[in-house]
C-alpha positions in Angstrom: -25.1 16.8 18.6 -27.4 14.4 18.2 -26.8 11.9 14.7 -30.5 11.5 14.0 -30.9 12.4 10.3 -27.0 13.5 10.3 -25.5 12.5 6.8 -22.0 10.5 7.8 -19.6 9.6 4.8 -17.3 6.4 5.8 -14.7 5.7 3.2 -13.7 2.1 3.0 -16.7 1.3 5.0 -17.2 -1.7 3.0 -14.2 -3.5 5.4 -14.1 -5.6 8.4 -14.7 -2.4 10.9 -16.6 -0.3 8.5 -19.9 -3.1 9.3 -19.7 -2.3 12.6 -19.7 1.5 12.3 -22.6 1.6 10.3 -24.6 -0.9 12.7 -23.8 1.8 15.2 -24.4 5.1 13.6 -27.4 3.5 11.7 -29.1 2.3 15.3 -28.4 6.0 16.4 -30.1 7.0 13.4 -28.1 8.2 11.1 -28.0 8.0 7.6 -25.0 6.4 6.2 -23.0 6.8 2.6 -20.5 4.2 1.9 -17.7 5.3 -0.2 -16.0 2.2 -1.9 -14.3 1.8 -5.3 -16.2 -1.2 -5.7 -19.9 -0.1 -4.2 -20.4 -4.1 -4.6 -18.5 -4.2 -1.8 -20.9 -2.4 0.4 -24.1 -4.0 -0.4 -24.7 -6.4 3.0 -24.3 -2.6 4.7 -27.6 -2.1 3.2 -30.0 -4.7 5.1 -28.5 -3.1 8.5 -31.0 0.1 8.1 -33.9 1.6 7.1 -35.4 2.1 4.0 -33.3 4.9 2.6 -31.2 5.3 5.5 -28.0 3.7 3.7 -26.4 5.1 0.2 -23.4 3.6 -1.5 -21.1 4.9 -3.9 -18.2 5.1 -5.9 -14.9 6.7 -4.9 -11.4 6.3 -5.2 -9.2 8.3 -2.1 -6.4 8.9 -4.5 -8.6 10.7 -6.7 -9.8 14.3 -5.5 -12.9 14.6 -7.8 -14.5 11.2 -6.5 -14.0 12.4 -3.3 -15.7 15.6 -3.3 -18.7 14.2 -4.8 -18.6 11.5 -2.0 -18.9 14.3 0.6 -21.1 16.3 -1.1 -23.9 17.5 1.5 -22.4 15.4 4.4 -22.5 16.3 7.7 -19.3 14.5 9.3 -16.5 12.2 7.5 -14.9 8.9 8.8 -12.1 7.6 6.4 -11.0 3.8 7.3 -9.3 3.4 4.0 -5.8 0.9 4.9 -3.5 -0.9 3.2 -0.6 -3.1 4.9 1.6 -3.7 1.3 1.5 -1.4 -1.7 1.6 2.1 -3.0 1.3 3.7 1.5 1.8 7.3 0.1 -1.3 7.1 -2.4 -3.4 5.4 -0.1 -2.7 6.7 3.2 -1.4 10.3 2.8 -2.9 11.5 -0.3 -6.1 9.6 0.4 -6.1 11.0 3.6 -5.3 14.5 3.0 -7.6 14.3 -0.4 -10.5 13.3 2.5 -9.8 16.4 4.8 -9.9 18.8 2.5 -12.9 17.7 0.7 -14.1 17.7 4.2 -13.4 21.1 4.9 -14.6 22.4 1.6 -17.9 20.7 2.3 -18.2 22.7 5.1 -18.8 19.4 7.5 -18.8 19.3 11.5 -16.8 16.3 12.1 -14.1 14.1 10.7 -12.5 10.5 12.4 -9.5 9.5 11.0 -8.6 6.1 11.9 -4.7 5.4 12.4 -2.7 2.8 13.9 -1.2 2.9 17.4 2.7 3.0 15.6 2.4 5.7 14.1 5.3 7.5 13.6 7.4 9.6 10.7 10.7 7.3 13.0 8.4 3.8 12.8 10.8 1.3 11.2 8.1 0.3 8.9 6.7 2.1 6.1 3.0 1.5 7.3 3.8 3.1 10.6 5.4 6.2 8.8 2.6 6.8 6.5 -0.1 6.3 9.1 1.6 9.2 11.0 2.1 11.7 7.8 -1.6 10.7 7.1 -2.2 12.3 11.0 -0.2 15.0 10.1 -2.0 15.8 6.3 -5.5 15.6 8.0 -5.1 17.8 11.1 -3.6 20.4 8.5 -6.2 20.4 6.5 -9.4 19.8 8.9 -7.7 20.9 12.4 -11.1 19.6 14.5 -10.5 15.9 13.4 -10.4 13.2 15.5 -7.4 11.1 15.5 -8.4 7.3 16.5 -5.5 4.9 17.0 -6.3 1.2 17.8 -4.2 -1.8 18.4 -4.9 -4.9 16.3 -8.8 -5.1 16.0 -10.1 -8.4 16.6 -13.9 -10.3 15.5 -15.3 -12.4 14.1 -14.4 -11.4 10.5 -10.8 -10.4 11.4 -7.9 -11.3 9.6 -5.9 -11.5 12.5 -7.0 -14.0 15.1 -8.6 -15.9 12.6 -5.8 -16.2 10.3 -3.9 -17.6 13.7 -6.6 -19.7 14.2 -6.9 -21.2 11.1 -2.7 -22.1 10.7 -3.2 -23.2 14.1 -5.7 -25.9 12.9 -3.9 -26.8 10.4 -0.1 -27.3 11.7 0.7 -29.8 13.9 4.0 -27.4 14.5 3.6 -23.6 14.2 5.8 -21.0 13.7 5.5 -18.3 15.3 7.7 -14.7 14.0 8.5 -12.0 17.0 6.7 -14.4 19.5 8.1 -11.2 22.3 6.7 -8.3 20.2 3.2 -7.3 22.7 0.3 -6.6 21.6 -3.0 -4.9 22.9 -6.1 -6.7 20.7 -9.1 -4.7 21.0 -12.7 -5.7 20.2 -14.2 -4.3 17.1 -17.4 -3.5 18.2 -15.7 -1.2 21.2 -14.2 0.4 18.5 -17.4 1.2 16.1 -18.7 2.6 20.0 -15.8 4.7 20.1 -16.5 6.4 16.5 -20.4 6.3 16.8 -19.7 8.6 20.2 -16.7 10.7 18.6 -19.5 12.1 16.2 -22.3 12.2 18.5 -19.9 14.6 20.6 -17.7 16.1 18.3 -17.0 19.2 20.7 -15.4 16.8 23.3 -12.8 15.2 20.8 -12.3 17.6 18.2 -8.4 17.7 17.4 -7.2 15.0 19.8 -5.5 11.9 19.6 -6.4 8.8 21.3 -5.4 5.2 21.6 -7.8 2.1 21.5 -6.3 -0.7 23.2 -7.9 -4.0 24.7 -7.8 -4.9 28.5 -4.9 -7.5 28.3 -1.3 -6.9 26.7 -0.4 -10.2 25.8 2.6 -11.0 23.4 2.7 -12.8 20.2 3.9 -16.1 21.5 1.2 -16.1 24.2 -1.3 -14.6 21.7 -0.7 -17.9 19.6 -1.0 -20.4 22.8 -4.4 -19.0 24.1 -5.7 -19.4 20.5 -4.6 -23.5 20.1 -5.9 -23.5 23.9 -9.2 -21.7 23.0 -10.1 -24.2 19.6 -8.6 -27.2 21.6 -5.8 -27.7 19.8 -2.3 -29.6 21.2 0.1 -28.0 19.1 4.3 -27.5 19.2 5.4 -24.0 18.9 8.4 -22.4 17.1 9.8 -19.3 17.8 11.5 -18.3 14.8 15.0 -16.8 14.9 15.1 -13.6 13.5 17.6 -14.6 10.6 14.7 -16.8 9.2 12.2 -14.4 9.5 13.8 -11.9 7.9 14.3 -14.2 5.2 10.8 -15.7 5.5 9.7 -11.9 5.1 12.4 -10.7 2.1 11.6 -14.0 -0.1 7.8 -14.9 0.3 6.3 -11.1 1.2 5.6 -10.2 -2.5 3.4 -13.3 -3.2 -0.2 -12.7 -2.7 -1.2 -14.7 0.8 2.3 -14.0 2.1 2.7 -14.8 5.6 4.6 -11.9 6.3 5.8 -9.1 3.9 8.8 -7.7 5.0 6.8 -4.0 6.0 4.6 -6.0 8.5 8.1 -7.6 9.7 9.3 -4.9 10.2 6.1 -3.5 12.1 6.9 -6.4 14.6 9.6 -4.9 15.5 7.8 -2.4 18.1 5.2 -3.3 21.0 1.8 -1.9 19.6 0.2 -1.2 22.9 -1.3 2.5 24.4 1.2 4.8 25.0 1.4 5.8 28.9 -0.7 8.2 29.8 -2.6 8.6 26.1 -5.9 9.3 26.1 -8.1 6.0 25.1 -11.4 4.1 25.7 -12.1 5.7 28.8 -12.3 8.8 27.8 -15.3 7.3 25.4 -16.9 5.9 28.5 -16.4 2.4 27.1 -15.1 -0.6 29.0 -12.6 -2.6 26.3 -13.9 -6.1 25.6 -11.6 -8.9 26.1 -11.0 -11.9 23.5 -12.4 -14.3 26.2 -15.9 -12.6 26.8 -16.5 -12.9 22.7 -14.3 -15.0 20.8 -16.4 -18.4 21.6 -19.0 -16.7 19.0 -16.9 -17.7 15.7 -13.4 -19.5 17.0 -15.7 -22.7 17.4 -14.9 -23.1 13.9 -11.8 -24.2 14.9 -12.1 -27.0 16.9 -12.5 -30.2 16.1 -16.0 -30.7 14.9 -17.1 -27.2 16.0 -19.9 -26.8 18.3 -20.3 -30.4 18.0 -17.5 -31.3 19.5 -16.3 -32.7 22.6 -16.1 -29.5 25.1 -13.5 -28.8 27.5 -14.4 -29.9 30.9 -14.1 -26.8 33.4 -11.9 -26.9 36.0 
């Protein structure tokens, strides 16, 4: 179907991915409704369309009557609301399950749920556990969703790389936790594409699950190197012993900024990279993006002097 003049509901679309969904769906024509509990959250979504094409409002997931009303006369769902520390079975399964049903009593076409590659009822983290019950709560309640599960999403507004980036400027030595776990970043704009053509083809991908990974599995140790390389940065490297991260994790993980909580430790303990064989971008007719084509955009930031700078010679 075609998502000119289609009413799309994101939840959380105030976040880091939720920009790039609208951008998409909004260029495709679409009008979008941003479901936040803070709406203030939402408001640079609004200079991305039209005049009237975007609407934000108020909504909390764990609460079944704000939901309703956010769906109310929608034509497809997306919920992107995550947490990765607190209350996992408010937020991801009740939220999620509160989403699909409104969904379904709405009477809409479409619904993407967005997961995590990890997830898993057997995941040795809570996050992982409660990404999969959320799977589980949605498909029972809105059988034709769309299950999307990405690796570690990477742009310019990321907490991810940037957060890397950023210790890496600062540290003359780094520590680095799981430096063997693997990982398989992918771009957040191949992402939003992925979403933006899930709903304009609902029929294709209606009650399927598929992985989003980038084109390079790189671990966490090598992840950290190509960073310091990337922002120019001559740095020592530490690969933690698992004692001290454990510790690191247990002692600090409660604080707000943590570097670790002791959930996301225990994430670390599994590869997230595409299963073999799942279904992924390709089945979206996308080509994943890799760090290298994109990251000189923002990561300049990092280097000494930014764009300013002396630049690497090539060679």
């Amino acid at each position: 179907m075609t998502l000119d003049g289609q009413l799309i509901c994101i939840f959380g679309g105030g976040g880091f991915l939720g920009r790039y969904i609208s951008q998409h769906l909004l260029s495709r024509g679409a009008r979008v409704r941003v479901a936040e509990r803070d709406p203030k959250n939402a408001f640079y979504i609004k200079p991305l369309g039209n005049l009237g094409q975007t609407q934000l409002c108020s909504a909390d997931v764990t609460k079944k009557d704000s939901v309703l009303r956010a769906v109310h006369g929608c034509d497809a769902v997306i919920n992107l609301v995550g947490i990765l520390d607190g209350d996992f079975d408010a937020v991801h399964v009740t939220g999620a399950r509160n989403i699909a049903e409104a969904a379904t009593q709405a009477g809409c076409g479409a619904l993407v749920q967005m997961s995590a590659i990890g997830a898993d009822t057997a995941s040795p983290s809570r996050y992982g556990q409660s990404k999969a019950e959320a799977e589980e709560a949605v498909l029972s309640a809105f059988p034709e969703a769309i299950i999307l599960r990405p690796s570690i999403v990477f742009g310019r507004e990321d907490q991810f790389i940037n957060r890397f980036a950023g210790m890496i400027r600062m540290l003359p030595i780094v520590p680095i936790i799981r430096g063997e776990t693997k990982l398989q970043p992918v771009f957040v704009d191949d992402v939003a594409q992925v979403v933006a053509e899930a709903l304009e083809h609902p029929e294709l991908y209606a009650g399927q699950v598929f992985e989003l990974g980038g084109p390079e599995v790189i671990s966490m140790s090598d992840l950290n190197r190509q960073i310091a390389k990337r922002i120019r940065r001559d740095r020592v490297f530490v690969e933690l012993p698992e004692i001290a991260a454990k510790i690191i994790a247990k002692l600090t993980g409660f604080l707000p900024g943590a570097p670790i909580t002791s959930d996301q430790y225990r994430m670390l303990l599994k590869n997230n990279v595409v299963s073999e064989g799942q279904a992924g971008m390709e089945a979206f007719g996308i080509t994943p993006t890799p760090l290298a084509a994109v990251g000189h955009g923002w990561m300049e930031t990092y280097t000494i002097h930014g764009r300013f700078g002396t630049q690497a010679k090539a060679g």
